[in-house]
C-alpha positions as CSV (number, residue, x, y, z in Angstrom):
1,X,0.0,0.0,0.0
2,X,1.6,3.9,-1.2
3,X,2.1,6.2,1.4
4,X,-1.1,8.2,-0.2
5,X,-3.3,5.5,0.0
6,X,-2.8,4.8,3.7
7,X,-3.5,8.8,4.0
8,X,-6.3,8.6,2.6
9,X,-7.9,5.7,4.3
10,X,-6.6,7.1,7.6
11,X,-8.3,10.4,6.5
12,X,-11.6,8.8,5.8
13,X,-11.5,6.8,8.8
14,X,-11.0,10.1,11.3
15,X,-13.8,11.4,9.2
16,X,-15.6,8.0,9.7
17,X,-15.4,7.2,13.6
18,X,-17.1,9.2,15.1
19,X,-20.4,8.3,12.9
20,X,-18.7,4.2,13.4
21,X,-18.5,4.8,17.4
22,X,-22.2,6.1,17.4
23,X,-23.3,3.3,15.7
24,X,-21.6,0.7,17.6
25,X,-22.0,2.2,21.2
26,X,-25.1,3.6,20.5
27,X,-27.4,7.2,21.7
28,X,-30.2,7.8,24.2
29,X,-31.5,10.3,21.5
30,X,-34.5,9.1,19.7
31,X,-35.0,10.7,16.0
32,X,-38.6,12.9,15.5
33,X,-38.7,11.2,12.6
34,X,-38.4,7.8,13.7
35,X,-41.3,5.6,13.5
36,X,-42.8,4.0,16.6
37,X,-41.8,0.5,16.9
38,X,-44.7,-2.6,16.9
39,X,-42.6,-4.7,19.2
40,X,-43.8,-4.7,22.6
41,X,-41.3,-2.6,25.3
42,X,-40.1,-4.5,28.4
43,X,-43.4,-4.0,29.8
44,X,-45.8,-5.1,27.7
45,X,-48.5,-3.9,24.4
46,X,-50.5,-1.4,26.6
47,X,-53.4,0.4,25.1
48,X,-55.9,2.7,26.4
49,X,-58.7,4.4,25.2
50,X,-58.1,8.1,25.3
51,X,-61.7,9.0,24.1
52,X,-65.0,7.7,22.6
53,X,-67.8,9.8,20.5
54,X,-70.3,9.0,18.0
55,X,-69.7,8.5,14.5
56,X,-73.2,7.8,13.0
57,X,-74.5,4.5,14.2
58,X,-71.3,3.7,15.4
59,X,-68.3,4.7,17.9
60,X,-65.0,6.3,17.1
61,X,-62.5,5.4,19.5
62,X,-59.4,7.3,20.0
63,X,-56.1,5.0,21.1
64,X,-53.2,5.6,22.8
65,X,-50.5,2.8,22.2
66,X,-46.9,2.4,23.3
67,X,-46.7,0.3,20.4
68,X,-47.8,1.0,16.5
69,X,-50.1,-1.6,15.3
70,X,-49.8,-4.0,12.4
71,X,-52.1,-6.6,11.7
72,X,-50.0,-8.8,10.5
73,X,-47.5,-8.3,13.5
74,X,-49.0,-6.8,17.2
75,X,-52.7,-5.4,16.9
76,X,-55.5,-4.5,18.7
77,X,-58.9,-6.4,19.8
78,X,-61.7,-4.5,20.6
79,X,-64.8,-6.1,22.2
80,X,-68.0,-5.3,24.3
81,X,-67.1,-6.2,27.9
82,X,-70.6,-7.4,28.8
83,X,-70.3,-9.8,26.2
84,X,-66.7,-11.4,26.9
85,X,-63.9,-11.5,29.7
86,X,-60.1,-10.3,28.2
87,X,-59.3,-13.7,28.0
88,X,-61.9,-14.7,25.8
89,X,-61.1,-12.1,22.6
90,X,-57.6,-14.1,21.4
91,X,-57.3,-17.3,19.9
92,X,-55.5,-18.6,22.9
93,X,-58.7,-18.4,24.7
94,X,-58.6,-22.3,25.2
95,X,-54.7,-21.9,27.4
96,X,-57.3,-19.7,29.4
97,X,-59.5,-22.3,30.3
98,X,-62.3,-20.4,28.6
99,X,-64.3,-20.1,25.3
100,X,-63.3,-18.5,22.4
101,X,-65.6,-15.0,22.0
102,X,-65.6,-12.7,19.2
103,X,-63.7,-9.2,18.9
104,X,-62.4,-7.1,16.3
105,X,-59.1,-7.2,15.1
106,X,-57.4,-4.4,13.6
107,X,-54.2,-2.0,13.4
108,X,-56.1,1.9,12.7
109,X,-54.4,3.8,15.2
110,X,-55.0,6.5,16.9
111,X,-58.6,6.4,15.9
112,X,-61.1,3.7,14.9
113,X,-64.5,3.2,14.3
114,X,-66.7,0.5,15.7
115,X,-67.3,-2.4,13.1
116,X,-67.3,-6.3,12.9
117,X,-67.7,-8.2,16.0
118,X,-67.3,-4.9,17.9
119,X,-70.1,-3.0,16.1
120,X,-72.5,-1.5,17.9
121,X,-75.3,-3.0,16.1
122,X,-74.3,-6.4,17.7
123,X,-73.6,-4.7,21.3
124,X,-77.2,-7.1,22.9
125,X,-77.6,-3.8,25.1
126,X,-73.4,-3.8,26.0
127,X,-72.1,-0.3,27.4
128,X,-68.8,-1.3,27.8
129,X,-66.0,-1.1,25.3
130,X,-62.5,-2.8,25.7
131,X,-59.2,-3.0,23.7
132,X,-56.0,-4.9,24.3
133,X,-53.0,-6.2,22.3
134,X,-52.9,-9.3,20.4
135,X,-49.9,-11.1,18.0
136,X,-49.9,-12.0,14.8
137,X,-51.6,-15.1,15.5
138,X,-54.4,-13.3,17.4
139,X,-53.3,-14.0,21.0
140,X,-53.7,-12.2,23.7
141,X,-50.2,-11.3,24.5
142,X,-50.8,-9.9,28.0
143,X,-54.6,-10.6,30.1
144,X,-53.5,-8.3,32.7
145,X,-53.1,-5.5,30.1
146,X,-56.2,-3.9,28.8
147,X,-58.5,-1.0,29.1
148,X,-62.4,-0.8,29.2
149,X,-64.4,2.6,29.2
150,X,-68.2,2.6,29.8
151,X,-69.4,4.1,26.3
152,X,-73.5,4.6,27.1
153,X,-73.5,7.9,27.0
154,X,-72.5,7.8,23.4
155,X,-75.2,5.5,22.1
């Protein structure tokens, strides 16, 4: 290797380390422009809903996730509460002991509209709307986490 060779590569390596040493030690900073992640943090695929109105015969529900959900990855089941426990809306109902029930499966995010098995035209008289995180195989990944709001004075 020439002397001007080895100049250059020694050039373009003090102009490369410090973008090599960020990338192999890593930041704490987080990039606006980043998208959320679907994987599930340390603690879990929590969502909550932030906030229910009408929207026609049906509900809008507003999400908040720590997660962005993809049907074909981690997404969200949304059921009436009256009409089944948490561990009834995955296909691993049965490792629960329990019947299977019907929910809603789907990945809009922040807001969604009632439809399918969470419809409001098949509520039976239900006031109670629930969410919680399922995988790709439409599991519940966690029954501890999910949230339920009473939605009556909406219909």
């Amino acid at each position: 290797m020439s002397k001007t060779s080895i100049s250059r590569t020694c050039r373009r390596l003090a102009i490369c380390a410090p973008i090599m040493a960020t990338t192999l030690i890593g930041t704490n900073h987080v990039l606006a422009s980043e998208p959320m992640a679907n994987a599930c943090p340390v603690d879990g695929c929590e969502v909550k809903i932030l906030d229910v109105k009408p929207a026609g015969e049906e509900l809008m529900l507003t999400f908040k996730a720590n997660f962005k959900p993809d049907v074909s990855k981690n997404h969200l089941h949304v059921w009436w509460g009256e009409q089944y426990d948490i561990k009834q809306v995955g296909r691993n109902a049965t490792t629960f002991g329990v019947e299977k029930g019907k929910w809603h499966r789907h990945d809009d995010y922040p807001n969604y509209t009632t439809t399918g098995a969470a419809s409001t035209s098949i509520r039976d008289g239900a006031v109670t709307v629930c969410v919680t995180s399922a995988d790709r195989n439409h599991n519940i990944l966690d029954a501890s986490l999910f949230h339920c709001v009473d939605a009556s004075d909406h219909l």
